[in-house]
C-alpha positions as a Markdown table, in Angstrom:
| # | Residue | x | y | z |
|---|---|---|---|---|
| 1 | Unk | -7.5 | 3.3 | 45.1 |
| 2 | Unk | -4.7 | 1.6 | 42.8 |
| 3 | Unk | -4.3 | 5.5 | 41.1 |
| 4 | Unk | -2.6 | 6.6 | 44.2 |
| 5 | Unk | -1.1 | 3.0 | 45.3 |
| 6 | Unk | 2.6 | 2.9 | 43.2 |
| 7 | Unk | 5.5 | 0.7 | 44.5 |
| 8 | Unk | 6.9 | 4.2 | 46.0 |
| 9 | Unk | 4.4 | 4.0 | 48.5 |
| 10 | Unk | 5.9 | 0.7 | 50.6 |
| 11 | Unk | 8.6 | -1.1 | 51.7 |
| 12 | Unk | 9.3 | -4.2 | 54.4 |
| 13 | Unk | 8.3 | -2.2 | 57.6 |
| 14 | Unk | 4.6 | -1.1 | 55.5 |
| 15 | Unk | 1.2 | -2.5 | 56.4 |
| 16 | Unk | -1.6 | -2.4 | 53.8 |
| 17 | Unk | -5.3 | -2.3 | 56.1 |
| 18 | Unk | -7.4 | -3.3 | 52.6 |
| 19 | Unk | -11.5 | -3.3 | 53.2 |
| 20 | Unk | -13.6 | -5.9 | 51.2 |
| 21 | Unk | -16.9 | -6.9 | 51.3 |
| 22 | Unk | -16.7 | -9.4 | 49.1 |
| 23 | Unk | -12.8 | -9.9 | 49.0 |
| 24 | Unk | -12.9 | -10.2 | 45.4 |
| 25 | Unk | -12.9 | -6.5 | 44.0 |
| 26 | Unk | -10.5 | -6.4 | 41.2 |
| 27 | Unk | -9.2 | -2.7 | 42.3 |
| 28 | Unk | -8.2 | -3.6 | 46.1 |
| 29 | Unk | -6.6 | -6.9 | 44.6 |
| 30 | Unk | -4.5 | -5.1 | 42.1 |
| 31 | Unk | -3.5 | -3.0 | 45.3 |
| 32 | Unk | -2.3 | -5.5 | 47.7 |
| 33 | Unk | -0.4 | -7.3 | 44.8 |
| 34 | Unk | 1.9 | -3.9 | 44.7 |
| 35 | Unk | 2.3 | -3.6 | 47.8 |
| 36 | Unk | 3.2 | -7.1 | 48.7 |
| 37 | Unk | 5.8 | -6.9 | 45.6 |
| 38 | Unk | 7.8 | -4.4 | 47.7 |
| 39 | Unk | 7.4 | -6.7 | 51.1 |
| 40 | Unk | 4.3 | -4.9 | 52.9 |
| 41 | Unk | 2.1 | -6.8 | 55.3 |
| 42 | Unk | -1.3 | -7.4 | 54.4 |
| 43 | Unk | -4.4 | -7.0 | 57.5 |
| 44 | Unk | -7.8 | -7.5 | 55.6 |
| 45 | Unk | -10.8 | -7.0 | 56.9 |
| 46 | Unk | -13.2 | -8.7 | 54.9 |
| 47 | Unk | -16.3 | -10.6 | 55.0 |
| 48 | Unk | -16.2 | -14.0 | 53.0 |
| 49 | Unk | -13.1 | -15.6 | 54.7 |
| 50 | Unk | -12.8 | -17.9 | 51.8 |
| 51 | Unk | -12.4 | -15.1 | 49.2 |
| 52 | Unk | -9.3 | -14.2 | 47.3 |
| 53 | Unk | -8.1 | -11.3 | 50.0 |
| 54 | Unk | -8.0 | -13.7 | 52.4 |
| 55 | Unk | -5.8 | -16.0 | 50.6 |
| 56 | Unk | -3.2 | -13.3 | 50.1 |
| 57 | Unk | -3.5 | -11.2 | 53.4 |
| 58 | Unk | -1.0 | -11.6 | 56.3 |
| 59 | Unk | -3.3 | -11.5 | 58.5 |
| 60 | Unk | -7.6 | -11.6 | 57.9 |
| 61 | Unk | -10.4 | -10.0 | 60.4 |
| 62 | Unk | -13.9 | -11.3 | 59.9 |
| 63 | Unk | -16.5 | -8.8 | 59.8 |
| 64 | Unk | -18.7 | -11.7 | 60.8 |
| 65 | Unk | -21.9 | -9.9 | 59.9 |
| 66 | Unk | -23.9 | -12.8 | 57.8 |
| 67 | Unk | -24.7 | -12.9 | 54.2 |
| 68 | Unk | -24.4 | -9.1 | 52.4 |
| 69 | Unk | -27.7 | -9.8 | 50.5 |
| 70 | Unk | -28.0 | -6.4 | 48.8 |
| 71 | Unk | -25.7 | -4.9 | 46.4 |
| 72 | Unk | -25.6 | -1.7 | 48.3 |
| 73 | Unk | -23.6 | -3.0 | 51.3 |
| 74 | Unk | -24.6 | -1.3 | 54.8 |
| 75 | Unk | -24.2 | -3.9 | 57.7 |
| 76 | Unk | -20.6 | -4.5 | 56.6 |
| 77 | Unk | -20.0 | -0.9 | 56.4 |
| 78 | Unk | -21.2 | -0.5 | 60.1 |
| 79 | Unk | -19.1 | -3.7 | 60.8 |
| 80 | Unk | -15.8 | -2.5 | 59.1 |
| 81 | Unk | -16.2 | 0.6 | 60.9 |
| 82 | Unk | -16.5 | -1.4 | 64.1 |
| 83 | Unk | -13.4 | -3.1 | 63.4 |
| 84 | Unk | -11.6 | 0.4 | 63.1 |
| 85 | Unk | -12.5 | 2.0 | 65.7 |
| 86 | Unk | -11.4 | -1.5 | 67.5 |
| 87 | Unk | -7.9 | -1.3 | 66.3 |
| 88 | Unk | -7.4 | 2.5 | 66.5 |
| 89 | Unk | -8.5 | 2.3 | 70.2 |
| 90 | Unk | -5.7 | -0.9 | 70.9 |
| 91 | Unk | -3.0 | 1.7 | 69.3 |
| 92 | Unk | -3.6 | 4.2 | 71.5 |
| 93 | Unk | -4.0 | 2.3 | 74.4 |
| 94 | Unk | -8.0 | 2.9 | 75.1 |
| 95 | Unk | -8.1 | 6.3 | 74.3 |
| 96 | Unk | -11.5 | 6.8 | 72.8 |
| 97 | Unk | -12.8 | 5.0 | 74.9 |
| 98 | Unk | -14.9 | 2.1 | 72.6 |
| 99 | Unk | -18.4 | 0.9 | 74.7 |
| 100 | Unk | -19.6 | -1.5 | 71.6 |
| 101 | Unk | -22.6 | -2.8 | 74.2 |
| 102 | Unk | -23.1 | 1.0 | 74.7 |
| 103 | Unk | -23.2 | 1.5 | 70.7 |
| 104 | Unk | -25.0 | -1.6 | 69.8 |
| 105 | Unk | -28.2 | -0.3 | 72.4 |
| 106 | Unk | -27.6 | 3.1 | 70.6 |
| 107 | Unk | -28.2 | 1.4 | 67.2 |
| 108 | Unk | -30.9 | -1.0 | 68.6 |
| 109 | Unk | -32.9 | 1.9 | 69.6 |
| 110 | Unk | -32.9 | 3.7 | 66.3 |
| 111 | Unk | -34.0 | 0.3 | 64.9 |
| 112 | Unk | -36.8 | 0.3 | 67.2 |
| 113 | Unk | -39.1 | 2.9 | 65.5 |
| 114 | Unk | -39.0 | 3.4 | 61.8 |
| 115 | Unk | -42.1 | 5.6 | 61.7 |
| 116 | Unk | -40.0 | 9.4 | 61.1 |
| 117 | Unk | -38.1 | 7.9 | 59.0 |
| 118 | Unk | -40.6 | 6.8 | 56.6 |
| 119 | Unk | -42.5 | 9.7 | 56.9 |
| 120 | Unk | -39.4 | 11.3 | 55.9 |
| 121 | Unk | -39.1 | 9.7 | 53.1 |
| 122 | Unk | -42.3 | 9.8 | 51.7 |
| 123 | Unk | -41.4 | 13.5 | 51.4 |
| 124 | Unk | -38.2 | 12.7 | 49.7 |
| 125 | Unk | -40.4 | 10.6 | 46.4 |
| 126 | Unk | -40.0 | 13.6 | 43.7 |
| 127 | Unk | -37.4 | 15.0 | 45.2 |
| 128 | Unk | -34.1 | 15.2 | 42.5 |
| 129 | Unk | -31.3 | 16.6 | 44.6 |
| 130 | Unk | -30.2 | 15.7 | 48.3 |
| 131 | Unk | -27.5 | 16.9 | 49.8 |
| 132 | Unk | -25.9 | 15.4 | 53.0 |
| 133 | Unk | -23.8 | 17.9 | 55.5 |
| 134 | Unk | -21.1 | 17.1 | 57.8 |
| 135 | Unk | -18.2 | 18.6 | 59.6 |
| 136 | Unk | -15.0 | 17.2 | 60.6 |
| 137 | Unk | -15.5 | 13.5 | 61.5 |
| 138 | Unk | -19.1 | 13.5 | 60.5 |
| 139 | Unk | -17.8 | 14.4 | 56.6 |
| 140 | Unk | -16.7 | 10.7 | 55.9 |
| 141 | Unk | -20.5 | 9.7 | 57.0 |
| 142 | Unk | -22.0 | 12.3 | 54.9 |
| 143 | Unk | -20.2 | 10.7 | 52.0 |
| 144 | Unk | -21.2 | 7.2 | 52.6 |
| 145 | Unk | -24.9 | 8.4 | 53.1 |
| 146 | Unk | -25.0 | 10.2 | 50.0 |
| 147 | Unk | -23.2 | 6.7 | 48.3 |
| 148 | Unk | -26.1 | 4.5 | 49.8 |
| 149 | Unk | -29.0 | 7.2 | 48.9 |
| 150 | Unk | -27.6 | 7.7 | 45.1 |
| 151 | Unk | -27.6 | 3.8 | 44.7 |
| 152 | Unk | -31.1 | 3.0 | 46.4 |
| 153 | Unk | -33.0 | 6.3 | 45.4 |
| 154 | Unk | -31.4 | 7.1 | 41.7 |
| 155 | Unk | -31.8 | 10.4 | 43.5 |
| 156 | Unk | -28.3 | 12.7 | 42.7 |
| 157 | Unk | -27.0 | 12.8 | 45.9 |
| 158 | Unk | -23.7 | 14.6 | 47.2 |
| 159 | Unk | -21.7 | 14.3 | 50.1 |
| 160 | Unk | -20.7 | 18.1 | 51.3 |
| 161 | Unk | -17.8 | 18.5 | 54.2 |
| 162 | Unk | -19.0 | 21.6 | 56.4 |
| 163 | Unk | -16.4 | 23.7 | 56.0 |
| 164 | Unk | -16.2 | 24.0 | 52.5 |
| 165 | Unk | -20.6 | 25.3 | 52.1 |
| 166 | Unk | -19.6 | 28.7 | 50.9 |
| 167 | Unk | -16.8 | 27.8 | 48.7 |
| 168 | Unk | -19.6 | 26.6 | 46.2 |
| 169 | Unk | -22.2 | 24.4 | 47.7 |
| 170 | Unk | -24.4 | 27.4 | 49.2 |
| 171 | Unk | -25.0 | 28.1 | 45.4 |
| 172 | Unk | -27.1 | 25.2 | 44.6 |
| 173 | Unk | -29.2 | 25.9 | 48.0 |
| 174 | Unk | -33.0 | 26.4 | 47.0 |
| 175 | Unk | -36.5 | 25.9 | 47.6 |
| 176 | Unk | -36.3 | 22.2 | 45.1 |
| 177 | Unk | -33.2 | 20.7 | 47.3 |
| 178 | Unk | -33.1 | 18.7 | 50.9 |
| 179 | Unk | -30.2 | 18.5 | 52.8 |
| 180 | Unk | -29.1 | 16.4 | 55.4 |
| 181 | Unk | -27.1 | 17.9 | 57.8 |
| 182 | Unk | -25.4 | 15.3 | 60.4 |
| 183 | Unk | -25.3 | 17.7 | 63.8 |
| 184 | Unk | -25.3 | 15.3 | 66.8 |
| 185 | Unk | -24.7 | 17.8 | 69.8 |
| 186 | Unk | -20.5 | 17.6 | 70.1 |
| 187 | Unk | -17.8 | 19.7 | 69.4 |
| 188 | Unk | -18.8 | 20.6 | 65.3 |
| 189 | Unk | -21.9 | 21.6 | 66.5 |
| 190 | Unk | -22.4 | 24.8 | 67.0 |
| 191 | Unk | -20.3 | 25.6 | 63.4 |
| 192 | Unk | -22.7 | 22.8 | 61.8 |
| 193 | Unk | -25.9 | 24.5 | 63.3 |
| 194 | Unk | -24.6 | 28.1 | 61.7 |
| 195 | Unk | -24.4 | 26.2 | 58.0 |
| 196 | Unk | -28.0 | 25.0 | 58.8 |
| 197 | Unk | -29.0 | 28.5 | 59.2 |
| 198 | Unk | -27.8 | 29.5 | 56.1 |
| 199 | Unk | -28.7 | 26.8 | 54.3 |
| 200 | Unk | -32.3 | 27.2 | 55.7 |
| 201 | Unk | -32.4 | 30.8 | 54.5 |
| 202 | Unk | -32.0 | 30.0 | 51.2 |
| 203 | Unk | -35.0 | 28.3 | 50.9 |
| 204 | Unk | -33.7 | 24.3 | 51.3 |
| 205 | Unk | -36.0 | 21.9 | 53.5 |
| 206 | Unk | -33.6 | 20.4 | 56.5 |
| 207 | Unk | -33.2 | 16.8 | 57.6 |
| 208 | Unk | -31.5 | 17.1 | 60.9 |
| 209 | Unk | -30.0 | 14.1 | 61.8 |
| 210 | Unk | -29.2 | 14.6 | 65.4 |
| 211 | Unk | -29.1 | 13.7 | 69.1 |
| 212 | Unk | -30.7 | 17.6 | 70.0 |
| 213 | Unk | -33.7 | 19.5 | 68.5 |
| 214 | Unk | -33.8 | 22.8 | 67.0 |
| 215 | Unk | -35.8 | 25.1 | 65.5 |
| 216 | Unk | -33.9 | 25.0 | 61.9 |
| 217 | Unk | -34.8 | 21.4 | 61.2 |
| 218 | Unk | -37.8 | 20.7 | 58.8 |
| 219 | Unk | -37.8 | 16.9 | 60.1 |
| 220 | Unk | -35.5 | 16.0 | 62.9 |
| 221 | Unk | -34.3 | 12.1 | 63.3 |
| 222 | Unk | -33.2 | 11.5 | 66.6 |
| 223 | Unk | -29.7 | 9.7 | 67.7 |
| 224 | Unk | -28.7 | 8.9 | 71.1 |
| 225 | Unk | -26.2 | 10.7 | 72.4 |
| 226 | Unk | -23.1 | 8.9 | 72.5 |
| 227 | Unk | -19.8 | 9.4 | 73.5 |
| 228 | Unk | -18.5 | 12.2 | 71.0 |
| 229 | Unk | -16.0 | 10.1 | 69.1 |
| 230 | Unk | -18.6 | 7.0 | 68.3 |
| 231 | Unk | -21.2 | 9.2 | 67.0 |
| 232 | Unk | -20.1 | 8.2 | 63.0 |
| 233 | Unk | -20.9 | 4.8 | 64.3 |
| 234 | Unk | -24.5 | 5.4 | 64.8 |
| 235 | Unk | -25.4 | 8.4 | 62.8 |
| 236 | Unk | -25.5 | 6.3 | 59.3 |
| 237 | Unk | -27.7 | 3.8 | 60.7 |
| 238 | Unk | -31.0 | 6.0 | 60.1 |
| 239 | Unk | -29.8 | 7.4 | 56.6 |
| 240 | Unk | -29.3 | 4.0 | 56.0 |
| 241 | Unk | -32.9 | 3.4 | 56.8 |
| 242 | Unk | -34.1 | 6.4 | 54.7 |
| 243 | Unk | -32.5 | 5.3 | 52.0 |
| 244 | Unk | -34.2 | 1.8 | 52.1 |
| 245 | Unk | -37.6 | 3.5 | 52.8 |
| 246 | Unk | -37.1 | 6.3 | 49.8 |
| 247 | Unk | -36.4 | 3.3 | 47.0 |
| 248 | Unk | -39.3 | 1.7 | 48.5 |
| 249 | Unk | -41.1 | 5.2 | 48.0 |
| 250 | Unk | -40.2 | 5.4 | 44.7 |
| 251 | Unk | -40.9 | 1.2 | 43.3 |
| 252 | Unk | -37.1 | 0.3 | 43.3 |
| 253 | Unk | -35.6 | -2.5 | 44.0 |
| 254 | Unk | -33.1 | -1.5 | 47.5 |
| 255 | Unk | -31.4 | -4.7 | 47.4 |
| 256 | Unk | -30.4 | -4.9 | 43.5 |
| 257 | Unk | -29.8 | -1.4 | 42.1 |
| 258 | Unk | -29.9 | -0.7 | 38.5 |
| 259 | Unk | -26.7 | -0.7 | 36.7 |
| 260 | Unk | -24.7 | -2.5 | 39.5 |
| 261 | Unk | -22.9 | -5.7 | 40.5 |
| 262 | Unk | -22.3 | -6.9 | 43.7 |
| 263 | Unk | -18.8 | -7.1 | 43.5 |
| 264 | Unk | -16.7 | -5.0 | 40.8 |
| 265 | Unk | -14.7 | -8.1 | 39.5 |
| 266 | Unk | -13.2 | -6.4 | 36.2 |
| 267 | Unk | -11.9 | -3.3 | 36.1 |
């Protein structure tokens, strides 16, 4: 983030959104301090309102989600993403058309049974590449679930945008690799379902994460269907589970991965 921040980038009339779980990550800090230098607003949306970020924002949103007990953050992803989608729709008046009660049943629903999901995983316990696919809004999802698998699993996991499968990807398709493919039934669908295919012919297994059946999937997981814009919303909630289920799978530890702090302090 601060390799792409320089003093260019603001001025008086800037506003700097910075995301924190903790509020004290050295890299986000180092950030706001150049923007504020040239006069920017800060808006943080953080989760310890006594933290550092708080102290220096202009103005602080809480993701109120309790304690982030595991290092590998997921509520307060869900919750930052809440908040968003919350201030995107003000902008632009109500045009997505947010229905949080609508989304929360969504998510309560997939919390409701856990049983796929951990049969799922069972499958993914000597498995050493994973590959998660997703197409235009869905991408940014694919990435975090591929961030939260990596980090629970040890498993290499890699976030792949849809578009891009035969510029490279397609070549590490075979009969040893699983991939993910985010395909709820909207507008990317039909382009996503074409990748599956070829994915599927090259010998992968296919975890179809979607609110629609089909015939390509190895093991389908099941989202509601949801207005077509808040899909990114619920979609990570049961890669988030497999994730959790997977390190349990394989004896680690999902709340304090190896290697890593809970908050990145020092740069």
């Amino acid at each position: 983030m601060v390799q792409v921040i320089t003093q260019n980038n603001f001025d008086q009339q800037s506003i700097l959104i910075a995301l924190s779980q903790s509020g004290e990550s050295a890299d986000v800090l180092e950030a706001i301090k150049i923007a504020q230098k040239e006069g920017a607003k800060i808006i943080s949306i953080v989760n310890i309102m006594t933290s550092s970020l708080v102290q220096m924002s202009s103005i602080s949103i809480g993701l109120n989600c309790g304690p982030e007990i595991g290092v590998a953050a997921t509520k307060s992803f869900t919750s930052q993403l809440s908040i968003l989608y919350k201030i995107a729709d003000k902008l632009c008046g109500g045009c997505i058309g947010l229905d949080l009660e609508n989304v929360s049943a969504c998510v309560s629903k997939i919390l409701s049974d856990h049983t796929k999901i951990q049969d799922v995983a069972r499958k993914l316990k000597t498995i050493s590449d994973i590959y998660v696919l997703g197409r235009g809004i869905h991408y940014a999802i694919a990435s975090e679930a591929s961030l939260k698998l990596k980090e629970l699993t040890y498993i290499h996991a890699e976030g792949l945008p849809g578009g891009e499968l035969k510029h490279g990807p397609l070549a590490l398709m075979d009969s040893n690799v699983f991939v993910i493919i985010i395909n709820p039934n909207d507008s990317t669908y039909v382009d996503t379902l074409a990748s599956a295919h070829q994915i599927k012919a090259r010998g992968a297994k296919i975890i179809g994460i979607s609110d629609k059946p089909h015939e390509v999937y190895d093991y389908w997981i099941e989202i509601p269907t949801i207005n077509e814009a808040l899909f990114p919303l619920i979609e990570i909630i049961p890669i988030q589970l497999l994730a959790y289920y997977a390190a349990l799978e394989k004896d680690t530890d999902p709340d304090y991965p190896r290697n890593l702090a809970k908050s990145v302090t020092v740069k």
